[in-house]
C-alpha positions as CSV (number, residue, x, y, z in Angstrom):
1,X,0.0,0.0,0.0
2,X,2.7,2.2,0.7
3,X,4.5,1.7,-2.4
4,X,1.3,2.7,-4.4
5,X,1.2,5.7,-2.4
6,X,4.6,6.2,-2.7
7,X,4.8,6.1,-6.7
8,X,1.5,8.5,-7.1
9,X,2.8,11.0,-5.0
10,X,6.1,10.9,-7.0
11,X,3.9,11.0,-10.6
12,X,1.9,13.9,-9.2
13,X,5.0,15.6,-7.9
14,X,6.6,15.6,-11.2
15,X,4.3,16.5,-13.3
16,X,3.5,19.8,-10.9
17,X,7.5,20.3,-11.5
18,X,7.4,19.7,-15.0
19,X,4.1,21.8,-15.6
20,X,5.6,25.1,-12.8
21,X,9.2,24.9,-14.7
22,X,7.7,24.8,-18.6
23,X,7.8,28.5,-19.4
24,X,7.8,29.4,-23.0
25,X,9.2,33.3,-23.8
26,X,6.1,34.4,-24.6
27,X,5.0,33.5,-21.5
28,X,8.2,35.1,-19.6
29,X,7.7,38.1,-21.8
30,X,4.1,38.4,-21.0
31,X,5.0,38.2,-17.2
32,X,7.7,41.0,-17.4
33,X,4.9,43.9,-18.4
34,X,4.9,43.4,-22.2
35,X,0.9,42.8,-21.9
36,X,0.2,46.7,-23.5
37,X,1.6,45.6,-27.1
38,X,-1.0,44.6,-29.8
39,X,-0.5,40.7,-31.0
40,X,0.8,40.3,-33.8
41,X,-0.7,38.6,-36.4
42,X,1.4,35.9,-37.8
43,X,-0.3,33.8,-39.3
44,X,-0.2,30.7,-36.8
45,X,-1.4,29.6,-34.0
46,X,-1.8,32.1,-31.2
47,X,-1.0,30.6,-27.4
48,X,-4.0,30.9,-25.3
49,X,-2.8,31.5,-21.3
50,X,-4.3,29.7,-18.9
51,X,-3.7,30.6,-15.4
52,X,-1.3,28.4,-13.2
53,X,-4.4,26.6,-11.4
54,X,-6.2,24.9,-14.7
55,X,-2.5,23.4,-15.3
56,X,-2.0,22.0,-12.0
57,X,-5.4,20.5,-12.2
58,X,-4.9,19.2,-15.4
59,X,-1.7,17.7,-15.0
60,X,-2.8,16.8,-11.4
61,X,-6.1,14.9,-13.0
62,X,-3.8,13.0,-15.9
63,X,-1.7,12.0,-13.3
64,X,-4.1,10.9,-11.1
65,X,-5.9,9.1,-14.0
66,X,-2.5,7.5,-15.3
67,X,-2.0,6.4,-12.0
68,X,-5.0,4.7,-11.5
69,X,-4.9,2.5,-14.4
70,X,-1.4,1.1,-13.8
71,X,-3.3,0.3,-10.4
72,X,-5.6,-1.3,-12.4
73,X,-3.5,-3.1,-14.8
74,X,-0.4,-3.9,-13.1
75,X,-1.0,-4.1,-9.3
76,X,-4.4,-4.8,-8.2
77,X,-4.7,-8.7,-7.7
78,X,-8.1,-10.2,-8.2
79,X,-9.6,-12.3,-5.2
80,X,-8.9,-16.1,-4.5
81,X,-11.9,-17.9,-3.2
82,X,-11.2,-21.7,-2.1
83,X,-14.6,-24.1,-3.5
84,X,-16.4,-25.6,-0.5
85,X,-16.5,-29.1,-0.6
86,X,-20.4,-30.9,-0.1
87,X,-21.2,-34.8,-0.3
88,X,-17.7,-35.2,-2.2
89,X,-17.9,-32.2,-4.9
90,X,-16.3,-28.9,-4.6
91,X,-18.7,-26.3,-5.0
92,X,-18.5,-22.6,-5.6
93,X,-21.2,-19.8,-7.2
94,X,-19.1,-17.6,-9.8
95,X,-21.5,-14.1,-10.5
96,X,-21.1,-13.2,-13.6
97,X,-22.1,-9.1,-13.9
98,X,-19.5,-7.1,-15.9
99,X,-16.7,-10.3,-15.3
100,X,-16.4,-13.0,-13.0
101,X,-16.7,-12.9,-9.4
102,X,-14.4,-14.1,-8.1
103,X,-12.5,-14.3,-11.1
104,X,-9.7,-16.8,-9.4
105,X,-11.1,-20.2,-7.9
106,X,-8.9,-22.3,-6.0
107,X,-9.7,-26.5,-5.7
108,X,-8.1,-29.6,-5.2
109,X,-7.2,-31.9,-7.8
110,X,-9.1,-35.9,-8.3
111,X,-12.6,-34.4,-7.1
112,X,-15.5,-33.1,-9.0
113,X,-16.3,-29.9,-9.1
114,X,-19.0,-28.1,-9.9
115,X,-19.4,-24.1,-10.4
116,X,-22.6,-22.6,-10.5
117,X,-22.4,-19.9,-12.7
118,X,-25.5,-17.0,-11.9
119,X,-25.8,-14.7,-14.7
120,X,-26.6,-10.9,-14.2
121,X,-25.3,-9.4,-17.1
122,X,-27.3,-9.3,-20.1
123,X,-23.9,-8.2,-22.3
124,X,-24.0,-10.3,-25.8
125,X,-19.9,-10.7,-24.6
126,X,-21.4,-12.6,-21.4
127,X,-23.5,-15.1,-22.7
128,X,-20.9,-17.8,-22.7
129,X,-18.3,-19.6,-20.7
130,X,-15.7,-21.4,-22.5
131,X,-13.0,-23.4,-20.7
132,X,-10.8,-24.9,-23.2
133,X,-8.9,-27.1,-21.1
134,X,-11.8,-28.9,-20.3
135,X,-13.4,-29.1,-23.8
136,X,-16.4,-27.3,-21.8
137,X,-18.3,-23.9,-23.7
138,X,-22.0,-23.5,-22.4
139,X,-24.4,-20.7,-22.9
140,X,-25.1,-18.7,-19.9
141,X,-28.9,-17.6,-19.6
142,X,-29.5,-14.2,-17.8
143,X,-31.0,-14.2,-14.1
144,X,-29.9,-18.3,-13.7
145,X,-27.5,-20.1,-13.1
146,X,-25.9,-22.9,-14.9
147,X,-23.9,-25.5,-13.3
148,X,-20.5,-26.3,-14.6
149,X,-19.3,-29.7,-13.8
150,X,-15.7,-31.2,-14.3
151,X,-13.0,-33.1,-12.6
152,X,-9.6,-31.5,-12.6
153,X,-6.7,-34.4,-12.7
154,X,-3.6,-32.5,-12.4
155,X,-2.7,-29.6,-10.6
156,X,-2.2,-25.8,-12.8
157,X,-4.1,-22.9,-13.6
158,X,-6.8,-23.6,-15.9
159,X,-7.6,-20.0,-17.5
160,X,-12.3,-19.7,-18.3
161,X,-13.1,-17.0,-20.6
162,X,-16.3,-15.4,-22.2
163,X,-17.2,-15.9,-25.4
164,X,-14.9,-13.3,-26.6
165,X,-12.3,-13.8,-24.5
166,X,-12.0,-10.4,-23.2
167,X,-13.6,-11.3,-19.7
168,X,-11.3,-14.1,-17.5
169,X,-10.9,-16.3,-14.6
170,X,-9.0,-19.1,-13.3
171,X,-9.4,-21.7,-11.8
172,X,-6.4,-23.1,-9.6
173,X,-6.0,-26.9,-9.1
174,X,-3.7,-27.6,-5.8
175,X,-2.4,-31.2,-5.3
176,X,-4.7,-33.2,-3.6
177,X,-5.3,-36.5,-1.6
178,X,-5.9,-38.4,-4.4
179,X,-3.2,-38.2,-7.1
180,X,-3.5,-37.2,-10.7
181,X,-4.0,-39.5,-13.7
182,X,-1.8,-38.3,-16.8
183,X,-4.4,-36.4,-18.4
184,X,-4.3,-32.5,-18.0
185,X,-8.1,-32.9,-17.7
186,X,-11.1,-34.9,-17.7
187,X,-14.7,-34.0,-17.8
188,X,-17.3,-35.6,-15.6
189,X,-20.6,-34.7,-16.1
């Protein structure tokens, strides 16, 4: 946490540098009581001031934004939830409104499991769960849910996606009691 902290501050501190120590001639000349002269017309752009405030929020607000999407992109880690295990199957309710919650689901390998996907999003990118390592793609119905059943042999991270791809989870298969088979996967329902 402090690290994040630490590398926004530093971001917003630089760009307030960078913005306060940028000063163009006209600018300098403007600020030294040269404001009673008539523009000239050049032909080209003319330089519209701004006062110092705007450009600290600005840069302040870019900054801000630019630091929030590497926090986004780079840092943020999505939750682990471990699948409860009932009468012998692991068993664990994915919701499925604007991705995967939770997107990362952790179970032991040699038992069945079983994830109940409950759809809120009514998204045409949404209407499909595809996990190739399984050989398993089902449609996804809005306002149910649809019970995915499978029985992980070997331990990894399977990736799920949507039916575009652009939406992900995992699902990560520990070493269990009962040891794996050769095959990656095998499907049991």
């Amino acid at each position: 946490m402090t690290l994040k902290l630490l590398t926004l501050t530093t971001l917003a501190s630089l760009g307030l540098a960078l913005s306060l120590a940028t000063g163009t001639p006209a600018q300098m000349e403007m600020d030294n009581g040269a404001m009673d002269r008539e523009p000239q017309s050049t032909g080209q752009f003319q330089r519209i001031e701004q006062p110092l405030w705007s450009k600290v929020a600005v840069t302040g607000a870019g900054l801000g934004l630019i630091g929030l999407e590497l926090w986004w992109f780079l840092l943020s880690k999505p939750r682990a939830r471990q699948a409860s295990a009932t009468e012998g199957v692991q068993e664990i309710t994915v919701t499925v409104d604007g991705g995967y919650d939770p997107s990362e689901i952790v179970v032991q390998a040699g038992q069945p499991v079983r994830l109940n996907f409950y759809r809120k999003d009514p998204s045409s990118c949404l209407e499909a769960v595809r996990f190739p390592d399984f050989r398993i793609a089902r449609d996804l119905p809005v306002n149910q849910t649809t019970a995915i059943e499978f029985t992980p042999t070997q331990p990894g991270r399977y990736e799920f996606t949507c039916g575009m791809n652009m939406f992900r989870g995992t699902v990560n298969v520990r070493s269990g009691a009962s040891g794996a088979n050769g095959n990656a996967a095998t499907q049991a329902a």
